[in-house]
C-alpha positions as CSV (number, residue, x, y, z in Angstrom):
1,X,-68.5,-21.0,-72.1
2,X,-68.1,-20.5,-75.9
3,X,-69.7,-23.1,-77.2
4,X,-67.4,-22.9,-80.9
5,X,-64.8,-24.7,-80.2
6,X,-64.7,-27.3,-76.8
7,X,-61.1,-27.9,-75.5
8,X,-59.3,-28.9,-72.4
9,X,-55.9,-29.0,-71.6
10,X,-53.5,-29.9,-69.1
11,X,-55.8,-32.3,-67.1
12,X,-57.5,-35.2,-67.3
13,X,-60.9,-36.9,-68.7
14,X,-62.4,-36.2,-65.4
15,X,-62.2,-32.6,-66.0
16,X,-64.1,-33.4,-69.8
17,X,-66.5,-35.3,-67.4
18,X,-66.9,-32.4,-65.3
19,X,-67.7,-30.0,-68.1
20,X,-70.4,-32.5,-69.0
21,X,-72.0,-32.9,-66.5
22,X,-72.3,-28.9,-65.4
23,X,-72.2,-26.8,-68.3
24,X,-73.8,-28.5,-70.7
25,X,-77.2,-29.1,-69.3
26,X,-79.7,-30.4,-70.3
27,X,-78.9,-33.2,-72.6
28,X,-80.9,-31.4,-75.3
29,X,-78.5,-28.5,-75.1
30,X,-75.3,-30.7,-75.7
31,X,-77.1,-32.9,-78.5
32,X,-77.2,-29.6,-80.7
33,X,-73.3,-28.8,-80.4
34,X,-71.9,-29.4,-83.3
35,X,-68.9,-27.2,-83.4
36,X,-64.9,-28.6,-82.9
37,X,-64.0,-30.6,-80.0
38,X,-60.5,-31.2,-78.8
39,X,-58.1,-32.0,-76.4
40,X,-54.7,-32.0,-75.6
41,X,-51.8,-33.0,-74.0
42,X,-51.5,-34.5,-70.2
43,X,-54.8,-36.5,-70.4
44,X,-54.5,-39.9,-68.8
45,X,-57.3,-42.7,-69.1
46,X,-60.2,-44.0,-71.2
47,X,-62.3,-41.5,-73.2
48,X,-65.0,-41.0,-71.6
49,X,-68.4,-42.7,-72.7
50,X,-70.3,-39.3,-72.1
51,X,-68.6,-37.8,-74.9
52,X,-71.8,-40.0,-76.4
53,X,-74.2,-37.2,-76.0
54,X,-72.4,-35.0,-78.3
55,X,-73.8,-36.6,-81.2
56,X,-74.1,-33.3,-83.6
57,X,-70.5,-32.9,-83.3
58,X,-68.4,-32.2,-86.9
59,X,-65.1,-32.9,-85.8
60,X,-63.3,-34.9,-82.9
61,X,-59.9,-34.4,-82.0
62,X,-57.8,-36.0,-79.3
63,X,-54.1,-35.8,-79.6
64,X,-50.7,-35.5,-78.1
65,X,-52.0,-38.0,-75.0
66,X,-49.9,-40.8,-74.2
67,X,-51.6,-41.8,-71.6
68,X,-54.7,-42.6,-73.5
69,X,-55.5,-46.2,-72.8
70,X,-58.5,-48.5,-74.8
71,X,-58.9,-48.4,-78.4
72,X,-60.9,-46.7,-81.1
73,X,-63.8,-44.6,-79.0
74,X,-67.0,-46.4,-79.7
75,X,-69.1,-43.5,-78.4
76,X,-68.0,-42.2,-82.4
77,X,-70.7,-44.3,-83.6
78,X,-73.3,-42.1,-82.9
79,X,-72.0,-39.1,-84.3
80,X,-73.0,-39.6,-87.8
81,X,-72.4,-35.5,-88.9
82,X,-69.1,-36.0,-88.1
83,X,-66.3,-35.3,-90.8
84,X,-63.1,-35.0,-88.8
85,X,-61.5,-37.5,-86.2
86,X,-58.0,-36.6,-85.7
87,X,-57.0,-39.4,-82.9
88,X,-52.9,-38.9,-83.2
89,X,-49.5,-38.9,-81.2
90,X,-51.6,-41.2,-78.2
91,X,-51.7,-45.1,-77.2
92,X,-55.3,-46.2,-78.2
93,X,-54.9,-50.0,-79.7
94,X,-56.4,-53.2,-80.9
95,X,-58.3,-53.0,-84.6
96,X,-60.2,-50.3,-86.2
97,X,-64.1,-51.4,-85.8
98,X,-66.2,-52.8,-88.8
99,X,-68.6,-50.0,-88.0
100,X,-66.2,-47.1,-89.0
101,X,-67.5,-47.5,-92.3
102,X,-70.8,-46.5,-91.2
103,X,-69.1,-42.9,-90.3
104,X,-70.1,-41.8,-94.4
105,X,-70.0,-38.3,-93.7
106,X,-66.1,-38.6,-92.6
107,X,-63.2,-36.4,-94.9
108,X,-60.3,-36.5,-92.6
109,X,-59.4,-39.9,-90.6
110,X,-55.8,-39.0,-88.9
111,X,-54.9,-42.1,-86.7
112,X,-50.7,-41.4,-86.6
113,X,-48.6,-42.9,-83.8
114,X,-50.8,-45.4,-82.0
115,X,-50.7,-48.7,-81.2
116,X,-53.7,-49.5,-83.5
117,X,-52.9,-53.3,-85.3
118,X,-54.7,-55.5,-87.9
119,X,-56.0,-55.4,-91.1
120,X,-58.0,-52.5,-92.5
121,X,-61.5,-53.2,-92.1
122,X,-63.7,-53.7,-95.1
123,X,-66.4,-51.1,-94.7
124,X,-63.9,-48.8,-94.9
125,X,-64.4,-49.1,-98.5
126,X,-68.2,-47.0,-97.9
127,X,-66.0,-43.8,-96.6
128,X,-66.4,-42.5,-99.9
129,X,-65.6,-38.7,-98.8
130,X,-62.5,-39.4,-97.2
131,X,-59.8,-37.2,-98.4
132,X,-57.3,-37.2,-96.0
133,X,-56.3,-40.8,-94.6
134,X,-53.0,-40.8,-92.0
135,X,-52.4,-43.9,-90.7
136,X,-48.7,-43.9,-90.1
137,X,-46.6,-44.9,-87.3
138,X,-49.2,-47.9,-86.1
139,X,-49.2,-51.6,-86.7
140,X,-51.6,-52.2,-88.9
141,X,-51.4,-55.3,-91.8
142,X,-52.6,-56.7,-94.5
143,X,-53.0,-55.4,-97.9
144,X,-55.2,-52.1,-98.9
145,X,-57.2,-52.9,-101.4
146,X,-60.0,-51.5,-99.3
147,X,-59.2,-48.2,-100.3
148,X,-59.4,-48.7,-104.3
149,X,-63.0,-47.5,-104.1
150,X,-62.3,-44.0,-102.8
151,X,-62.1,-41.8,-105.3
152,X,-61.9,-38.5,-103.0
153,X,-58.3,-39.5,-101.4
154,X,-55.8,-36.3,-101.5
155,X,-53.3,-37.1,-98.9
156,X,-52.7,-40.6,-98.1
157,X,-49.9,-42.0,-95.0
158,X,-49.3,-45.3,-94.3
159,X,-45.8,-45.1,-93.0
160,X,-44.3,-47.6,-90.2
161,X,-46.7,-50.2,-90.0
162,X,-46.8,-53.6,-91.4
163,X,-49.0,-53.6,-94.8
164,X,-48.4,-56.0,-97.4
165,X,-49.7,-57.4,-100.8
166,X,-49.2,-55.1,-104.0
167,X,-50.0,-52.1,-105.7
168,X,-51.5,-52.1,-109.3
169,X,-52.7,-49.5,-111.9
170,X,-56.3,-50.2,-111.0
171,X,-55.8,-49.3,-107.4
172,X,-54.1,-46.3,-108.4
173,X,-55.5,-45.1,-111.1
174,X,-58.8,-44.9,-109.0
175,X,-56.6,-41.9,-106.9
176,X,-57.3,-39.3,-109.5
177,X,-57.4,-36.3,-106.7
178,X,-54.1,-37.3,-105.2
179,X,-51.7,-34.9,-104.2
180,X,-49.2,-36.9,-101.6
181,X,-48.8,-40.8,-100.9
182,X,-46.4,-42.5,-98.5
183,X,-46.3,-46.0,-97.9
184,X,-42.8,-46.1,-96.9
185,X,-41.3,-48.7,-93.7
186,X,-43.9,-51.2,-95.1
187,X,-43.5,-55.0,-96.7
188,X,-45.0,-53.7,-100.1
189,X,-44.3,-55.9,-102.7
190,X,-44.5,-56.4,-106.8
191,X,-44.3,-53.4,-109.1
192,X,-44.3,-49.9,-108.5
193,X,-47.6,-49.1,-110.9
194,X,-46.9,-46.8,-113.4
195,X,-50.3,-44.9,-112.4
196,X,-48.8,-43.2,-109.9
197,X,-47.3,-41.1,-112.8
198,X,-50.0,-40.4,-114.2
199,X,-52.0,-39.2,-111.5
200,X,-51.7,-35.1,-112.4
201,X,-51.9,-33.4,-109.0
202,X,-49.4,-36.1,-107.0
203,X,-46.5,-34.1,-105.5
204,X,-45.2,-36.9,-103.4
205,X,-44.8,-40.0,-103.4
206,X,-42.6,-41.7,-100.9
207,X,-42.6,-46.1,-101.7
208,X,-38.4,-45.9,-100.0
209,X,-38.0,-49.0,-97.6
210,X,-40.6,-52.1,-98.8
211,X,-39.7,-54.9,-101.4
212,X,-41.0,-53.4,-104.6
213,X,-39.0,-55.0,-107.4
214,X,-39.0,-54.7,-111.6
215,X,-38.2,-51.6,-113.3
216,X,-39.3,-48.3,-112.8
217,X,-42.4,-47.1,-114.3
218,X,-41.6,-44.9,-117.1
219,X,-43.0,-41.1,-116.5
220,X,-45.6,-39.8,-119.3
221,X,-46.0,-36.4,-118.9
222,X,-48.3,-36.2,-122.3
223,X,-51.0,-37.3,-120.0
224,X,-49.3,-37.4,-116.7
225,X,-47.8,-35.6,-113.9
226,X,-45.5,-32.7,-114.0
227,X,-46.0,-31.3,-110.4
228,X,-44.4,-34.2,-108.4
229,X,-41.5,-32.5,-106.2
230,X,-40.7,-35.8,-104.3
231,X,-39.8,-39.0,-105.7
232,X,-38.3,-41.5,-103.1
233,X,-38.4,-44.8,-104.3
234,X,-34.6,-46.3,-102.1
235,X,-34.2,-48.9,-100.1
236,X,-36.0,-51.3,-102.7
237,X,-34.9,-54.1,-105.2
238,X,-35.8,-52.2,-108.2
239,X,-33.8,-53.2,-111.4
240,X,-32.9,-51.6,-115.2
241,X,-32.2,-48.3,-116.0
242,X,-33.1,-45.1,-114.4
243,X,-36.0,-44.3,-117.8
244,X,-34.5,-40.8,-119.6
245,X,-38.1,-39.7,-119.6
246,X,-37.6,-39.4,-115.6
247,X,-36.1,-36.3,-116.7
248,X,-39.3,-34.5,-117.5
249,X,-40.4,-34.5,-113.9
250,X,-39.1,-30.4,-114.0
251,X,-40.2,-29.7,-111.1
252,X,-38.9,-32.4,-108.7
253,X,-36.9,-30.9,-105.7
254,X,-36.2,-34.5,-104.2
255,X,-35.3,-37.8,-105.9
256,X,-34.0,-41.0,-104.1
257,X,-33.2,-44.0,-105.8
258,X,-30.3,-44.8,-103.5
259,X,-30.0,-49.0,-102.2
260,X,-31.7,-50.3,-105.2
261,X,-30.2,-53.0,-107.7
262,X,-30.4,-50.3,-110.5
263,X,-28.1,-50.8,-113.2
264,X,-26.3,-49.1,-116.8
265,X,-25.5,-45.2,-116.3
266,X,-27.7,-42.6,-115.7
267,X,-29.0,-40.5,-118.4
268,X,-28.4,-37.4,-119.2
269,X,-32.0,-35.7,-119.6
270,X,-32.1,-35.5,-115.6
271,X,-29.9,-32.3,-115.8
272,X,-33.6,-30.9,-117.4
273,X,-34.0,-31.4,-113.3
274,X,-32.9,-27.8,-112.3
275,X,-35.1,-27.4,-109.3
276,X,-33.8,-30.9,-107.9
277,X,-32.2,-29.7,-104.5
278,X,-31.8,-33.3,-103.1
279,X,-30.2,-36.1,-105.4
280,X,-29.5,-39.3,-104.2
281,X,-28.3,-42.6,-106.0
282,X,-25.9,-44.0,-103.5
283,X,-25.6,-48.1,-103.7
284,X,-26.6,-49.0,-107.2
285,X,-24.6,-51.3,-109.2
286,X,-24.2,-48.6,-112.3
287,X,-21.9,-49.1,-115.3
288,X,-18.5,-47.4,-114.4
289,X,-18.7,-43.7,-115.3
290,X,-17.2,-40.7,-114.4
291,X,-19.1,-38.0,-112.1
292,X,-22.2,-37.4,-114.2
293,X,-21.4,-34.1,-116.0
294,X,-25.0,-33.3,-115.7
295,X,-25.1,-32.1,-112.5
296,X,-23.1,-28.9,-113.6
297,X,-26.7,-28.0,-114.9
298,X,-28.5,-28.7,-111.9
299,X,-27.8,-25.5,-110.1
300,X,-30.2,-26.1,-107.0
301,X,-29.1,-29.0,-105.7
302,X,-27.8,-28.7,-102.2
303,X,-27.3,-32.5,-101.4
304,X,-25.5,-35.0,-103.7
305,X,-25.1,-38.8,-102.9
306,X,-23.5,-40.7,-105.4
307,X,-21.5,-43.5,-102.8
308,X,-20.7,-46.4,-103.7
309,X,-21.9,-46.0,-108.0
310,X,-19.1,-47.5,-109.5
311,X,-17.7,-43.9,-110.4
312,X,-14.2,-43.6,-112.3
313,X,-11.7,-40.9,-113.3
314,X,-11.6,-37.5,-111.2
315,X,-13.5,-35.2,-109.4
316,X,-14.5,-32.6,-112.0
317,X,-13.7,-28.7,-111.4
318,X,-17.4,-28.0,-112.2
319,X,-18.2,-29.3,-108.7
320,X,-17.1,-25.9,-107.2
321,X,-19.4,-23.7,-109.1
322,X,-22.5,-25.7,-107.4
323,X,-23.1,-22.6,-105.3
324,X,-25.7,-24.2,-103.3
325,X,-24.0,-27.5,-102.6
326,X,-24.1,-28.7,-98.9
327,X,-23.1,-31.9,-98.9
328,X,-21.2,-34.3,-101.4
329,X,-20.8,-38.1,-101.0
330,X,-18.8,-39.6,-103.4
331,X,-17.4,-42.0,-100.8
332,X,-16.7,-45.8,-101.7
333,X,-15.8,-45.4,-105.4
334,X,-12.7,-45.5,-107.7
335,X,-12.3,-42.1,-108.0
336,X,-8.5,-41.1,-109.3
337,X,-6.1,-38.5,-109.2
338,X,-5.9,-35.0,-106.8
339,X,-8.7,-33.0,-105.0
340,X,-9.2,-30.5,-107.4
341,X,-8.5,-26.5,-105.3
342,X,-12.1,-25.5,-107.3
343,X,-13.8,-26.9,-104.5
344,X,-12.5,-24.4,-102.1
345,X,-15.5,-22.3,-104.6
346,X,-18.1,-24.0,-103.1
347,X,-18.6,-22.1,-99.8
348,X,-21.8,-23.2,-98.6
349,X,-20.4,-26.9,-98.4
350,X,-20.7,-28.7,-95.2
351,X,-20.1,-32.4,-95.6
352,X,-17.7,-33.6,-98.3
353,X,-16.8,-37.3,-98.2
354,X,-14.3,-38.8,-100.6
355,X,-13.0,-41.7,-98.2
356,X,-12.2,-45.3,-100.0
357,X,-11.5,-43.7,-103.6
358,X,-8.3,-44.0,-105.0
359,X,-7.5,-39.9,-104.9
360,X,-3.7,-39.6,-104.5
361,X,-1.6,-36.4,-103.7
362,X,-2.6,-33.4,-100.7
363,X,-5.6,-32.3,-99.6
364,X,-5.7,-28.7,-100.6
365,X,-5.2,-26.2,-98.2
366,X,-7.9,-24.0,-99.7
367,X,-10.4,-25.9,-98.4
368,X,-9.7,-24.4,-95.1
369,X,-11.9,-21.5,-96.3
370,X,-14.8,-22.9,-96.5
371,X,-16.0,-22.1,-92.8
372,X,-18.8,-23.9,-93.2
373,X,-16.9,-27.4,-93.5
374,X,-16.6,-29.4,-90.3
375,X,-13.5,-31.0,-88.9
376,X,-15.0,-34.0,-88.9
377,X,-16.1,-33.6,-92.4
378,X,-12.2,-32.7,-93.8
379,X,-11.6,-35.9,-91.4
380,X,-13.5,-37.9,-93.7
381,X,-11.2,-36.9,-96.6
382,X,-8.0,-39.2,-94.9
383,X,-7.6,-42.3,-97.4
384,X,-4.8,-44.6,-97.6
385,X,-2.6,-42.4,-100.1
386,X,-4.0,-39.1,-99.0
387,X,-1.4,-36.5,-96.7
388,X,-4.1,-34.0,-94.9
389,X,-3.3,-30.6,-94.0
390,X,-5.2,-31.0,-90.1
């Protein structure tokens, strides 16, 4: 048996038990693996407790088993070389044990999609090699001021589970190796901390759907962060203006600030944002403006939500030079007048969705050229003093 890498697959833990029990004897002879183990997919039951004996081993990885039952393996105790457990996509629950702080030589903790609940224990606070940290898609609660202390984090998920409290430059600011953060689908509260922006290798960060409120934090890139690519901050109560200086994040390909309470007009400087693909302010209560003529400079952008923004006047002609637009939402605004024929130049659009404007006159028949537009899109067009070509 190659002793490198210990796997099993399409069975059960009995199988694991089996391979225990009669290839790796004598005990001495199992003590000294310390290569990968994992498992996948079809396993049923409760890890088994002879996994014990494999104390040397570096990295543990279980995954893909919904039929996993009991909670975080305590056999993981005595494997103190160990700097990987990747324990994801199976149904182990209850709390994370006090111990797991004990586990100091431990870089990569990936816990996603369990049933795992309750507050984040505090010896976690001793893991202070951890780099990689996924807790996402659990139920875990309480605030995470546990992890201010580790300096090492790179990649941090906390999505779908139920933390609270807030978030302040201190915590942050401690993060000075962090390349992506998602806290999203949590009950976050207070302000976003303007660290975060200052942290010089974060490329995402992902706060959408928690109760952050306040104004954004204004971007420094003197001595802060030009590599962020994603910025999705919607589905909070965040107030003020969007800061001009947001427009120095040049290399941001995704920005959502869509289902805030932001309000004035957007600036300008975010047409410095030319590798934006995916822009999306939809439900803010902005100053009436027309269709920001910034965009014309944006020439990446391949989604545009601006629904329900207040928006007046027309739809401009330079919409149909955005050669890489897929899909437009300028739904539930007070746009006026005819849909301009340029648009028939956008041929790579898909979804285009003027419904409750105040457009008047015939949809154009060139649109019909754009193969790439659905029915169901063009059906969107119909509004109250609209005659469709279909």
């Amino acid at each position: 048996m190659n002793h490198n890498v210990l796997c099993t697959s399409n069975g059960s833990f009995w199988n694991i038990q089996n391979i225990l029990h009669s290839y790796y004897r004598p005990p001495n002879d199992i003590m000294n693996i310390h290569k990968p183990f994992t498992a996948s997919t079809f396993l049923v039951g409760d890890l088994p407790m002879e996994l014990k004996f494999f104390m040397n081993l570096e990295q543990f990885q279980v995954f893909n088993n919904p039929g996993i039952t009991g909670g975080f393996p305590a056999f993981l105790k005595d494997m103190s070389n160990i700097n990987y457990i990747g324990l994801h996509y199976c149904e182990l629950i209850g709390p994370l044990p006090a111990w797991l702080g004990d586990m100091t030589s431990l870089k990569s903790l990936v816990l996603s999609n369990n049933n795992f609940s309750g507050e984040l224990p505090s010896s976690m606070a001793d893991l202070v090699q951890l780099e990689n940290l996924y807790l996402d898609d659990c139920n875990f609660s309480g605030d995470i001021q546990v992890l201010g202390s580790l300096a090492q984090l790179e990649n941090v998920v906390l999505e779908d589970n139920e933390f609270t409290g807030t978030m302040d430059d201190d915590l942050v600011g401690t993060w000075t190796n962090l390349k992506s953060f998602d806290a999203s689908h949590n009950r976050f509260q207070g302000t976003i901390p303007a660290a975060f922006f200052q942290l010089s290798n974060l490329r995402i960060l992902d706060l959408h759907q928690n109760n952050f409120s306040g104004k954004m934090p204004v971007p420094s890139i003197s001595n802060g962060n030009s590599a962020l690519e994603v910025l999705t901050l919607n589905v909070n109560s965040l107030t003020g203006s969007v800061p001009s200086e947001l427009g120095q994040l040049v290399n941001l390909q995704q920005l959502d600030l869509s289902n805030n309470k932001i309000t004035s007009t957007l600036p300008t400087t975010l047409g410095n944002l030319v590798n934006l693909q995916y822009f999306y302010v939809a439900q803010n209560p902005f100053s009436a403006a027309e269709v920001p003529t910034f965009l014309s400079k944006m020439t990446a952008l391949k989604e545009v939500s601006l629904k329900d923004t207040q928006l007046v006047d027309g739809i401009p002609d330079f919409i149909g030079r955005m050669s890489s637009l897929i899909m437009l939402d300028l739904d539930d605004n007070r746009l006026q007048g005819s849909i301009p024929d340029t648009l028939a130049n956008a041929r790579n659009l898909q979804y285009l969705l003027l419904n409750r404007n105040e457009l008047t006159g015939i949809v154009p028949a060139s649109l019909s050229s754009l193969s790439k537009l659905s029915k169901f899109a063009l059906l969107v067009l119909c509004a109250f003093n609209l005659v469709h070509f279909l």
